[in-house]
N, C-alpha and C positions, 0 to 999 in steps of 0.2 A: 467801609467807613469813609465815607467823601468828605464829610467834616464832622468834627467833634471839638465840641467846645472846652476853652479851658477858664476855669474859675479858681477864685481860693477855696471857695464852698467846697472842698473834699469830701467826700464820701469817702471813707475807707474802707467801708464793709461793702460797699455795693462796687468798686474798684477788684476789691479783692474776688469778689462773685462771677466779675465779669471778665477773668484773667485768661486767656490760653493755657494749653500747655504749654509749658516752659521746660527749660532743662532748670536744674537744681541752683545754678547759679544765679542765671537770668531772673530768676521766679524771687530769688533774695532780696536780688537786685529791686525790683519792680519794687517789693514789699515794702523795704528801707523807702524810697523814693515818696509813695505814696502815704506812708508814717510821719515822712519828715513834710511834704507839702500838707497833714490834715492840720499838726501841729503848729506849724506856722503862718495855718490860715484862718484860726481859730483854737482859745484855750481850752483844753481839753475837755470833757465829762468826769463827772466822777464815775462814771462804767470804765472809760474809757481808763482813767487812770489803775483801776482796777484788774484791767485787762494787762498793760502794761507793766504793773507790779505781779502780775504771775509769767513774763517773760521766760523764757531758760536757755542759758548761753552754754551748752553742751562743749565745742568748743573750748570752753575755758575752764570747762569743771573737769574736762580729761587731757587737756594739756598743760605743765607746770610752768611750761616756758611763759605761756599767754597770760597766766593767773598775776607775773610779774610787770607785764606788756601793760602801763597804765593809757598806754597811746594805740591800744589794741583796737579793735572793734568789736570784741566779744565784751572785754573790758570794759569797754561804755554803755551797752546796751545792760551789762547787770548793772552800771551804775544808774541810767536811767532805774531800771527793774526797782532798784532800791530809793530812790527817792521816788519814784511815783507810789508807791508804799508808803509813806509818810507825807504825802499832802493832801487837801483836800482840794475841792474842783474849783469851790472861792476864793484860797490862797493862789490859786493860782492862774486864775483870772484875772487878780490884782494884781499881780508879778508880771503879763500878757500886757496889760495897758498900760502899768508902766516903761516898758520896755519898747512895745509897738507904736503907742498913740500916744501919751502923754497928754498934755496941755500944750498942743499945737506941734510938739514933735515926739515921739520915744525917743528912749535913750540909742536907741541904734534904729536906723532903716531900711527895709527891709528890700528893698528895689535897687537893680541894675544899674541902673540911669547915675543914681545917687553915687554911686561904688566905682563908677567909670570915670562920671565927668563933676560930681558935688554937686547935678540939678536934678530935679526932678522930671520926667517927660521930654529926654532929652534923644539925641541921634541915638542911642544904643536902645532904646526901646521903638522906634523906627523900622530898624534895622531889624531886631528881632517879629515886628510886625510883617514886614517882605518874608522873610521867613516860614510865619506860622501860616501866611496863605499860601505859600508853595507846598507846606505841607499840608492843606486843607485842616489847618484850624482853628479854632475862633473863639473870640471871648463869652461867656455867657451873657445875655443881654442888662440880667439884673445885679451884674457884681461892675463894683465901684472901684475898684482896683485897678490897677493898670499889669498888662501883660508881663511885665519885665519886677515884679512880685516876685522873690522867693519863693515862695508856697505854688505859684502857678508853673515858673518856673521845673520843679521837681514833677509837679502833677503833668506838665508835657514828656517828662525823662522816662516817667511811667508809661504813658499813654504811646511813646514809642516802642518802649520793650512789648507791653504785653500785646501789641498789633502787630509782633515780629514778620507776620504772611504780610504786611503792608508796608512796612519800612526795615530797613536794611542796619546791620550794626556801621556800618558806614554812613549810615544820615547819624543815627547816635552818637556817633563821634563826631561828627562836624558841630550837630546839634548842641554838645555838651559846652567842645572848646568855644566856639563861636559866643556862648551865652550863661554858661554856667561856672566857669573859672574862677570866676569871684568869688564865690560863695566859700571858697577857703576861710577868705580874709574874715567874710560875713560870721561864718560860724564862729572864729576866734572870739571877732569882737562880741558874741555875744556869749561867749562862756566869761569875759571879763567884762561886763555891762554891770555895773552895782546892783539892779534890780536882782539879777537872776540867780534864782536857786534852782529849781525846776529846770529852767532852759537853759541852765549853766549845763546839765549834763546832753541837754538838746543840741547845744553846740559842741559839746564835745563828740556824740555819736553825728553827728554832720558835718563836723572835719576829719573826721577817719572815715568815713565813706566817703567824702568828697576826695580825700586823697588816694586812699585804693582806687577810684575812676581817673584819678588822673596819671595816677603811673599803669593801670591798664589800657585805655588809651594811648598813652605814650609809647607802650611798649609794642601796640601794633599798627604806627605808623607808617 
């Protein structure tokens, strides 16, 4: 893979088709990644949400500690499980544009640039541009987005793991802190965004994973 492009246009089924072997962790990893970049780069299907309301957090259905853990990650993914159960694909399109686009802005934004410096198109998206050509990768030609995106963002975290014979848990991790740290904040603010219902559990399952990466990480510096 010399280069591979990264778009918001997620494919998650053809992500998932195209994955190595993985060890059991890594392969989680990958998955969440790729879940949270399809979501955030488009409002879901009602297949999709289908999909996702038949979830199973095993996990939490045989540990009582975790069933208490509301800051769990097993925790959030049944919460997800259980609201995507309860909406439809137009409720939550409308919830998406509120939230992302709005009338000249959403309610939260969804880019680096924004979250760093308050502009849009600024050094931090640059900088992660030097970056994705040393790693041989590139934007798709027809998405409007700019690289430093959430949703493209995650879909690079993927695209590292599951090329694990091509890139090293040591670009991962530079990879992450260098460009991905923010998304804590990101996620927060979008489980408290007034729009969200849906994505209210979407930030919550993307701030328990974003913080399990970053105390794993941390912990093998």
């Amino acid at each position: 893979m010399s280069t591979t492009p990264v778009s918001q246009r997620t494919d998650t089924t053809a992500i998932a088709e195209n994955m190595t072997i993985l060890n059991e962790i890594d392969a989680g990893r990958a998955r969440l990644y790729a879940l949270l970049a399809g979501l955030l780069a488009n409002p879901p299907s009602d297949t999709l949400l289908q999909q996702l309301g038949q979830l199973v957090s095993e996990p939490l259905q045989n540990d009582p500690d975790l069933q208490h853990n509301t800051a769990s990650l097993p925790h959030a993914l049944q919460a997800l499980q259980q609201c995507a159960q309860q909406r439809c694909a137009d409720l939550v399109a409308d919830e998406y544009q509120n939230l992302f686009i709005g009338l000249g802005k959403g309610e939260i934004v969804p880019y680096r640039s924004w979250y760093v410096t308050g502009m849009l198109m600024d050094k931090p998206l640059a900088l992660l541009r030097e970056d994705l050509a040393r790693l041989g990768l590139a934007r798709h030609e027809d998405t409007y987005e700019s690289e430093d995106h959430a949703a493209a963002l995650c879909e690079v975290m993927n695209l590292l793991i599951i090329h694990a014979d091509e890139y090293t848990f040591e670009t991962q991790k530079q990879f992450f802190i260098n460009h991905l740290s923010w998304l804590h904040k990101f996620f927060h603010d979008m489980q408290h965004a007034p729009s969200a219902q849906f994505y209210k559990q979407v930030g919550l399952l993307g701030k328990c994973f974003i913080q399990i990466e970053q105390q794993a990480f941390a912990m093998l510096r």
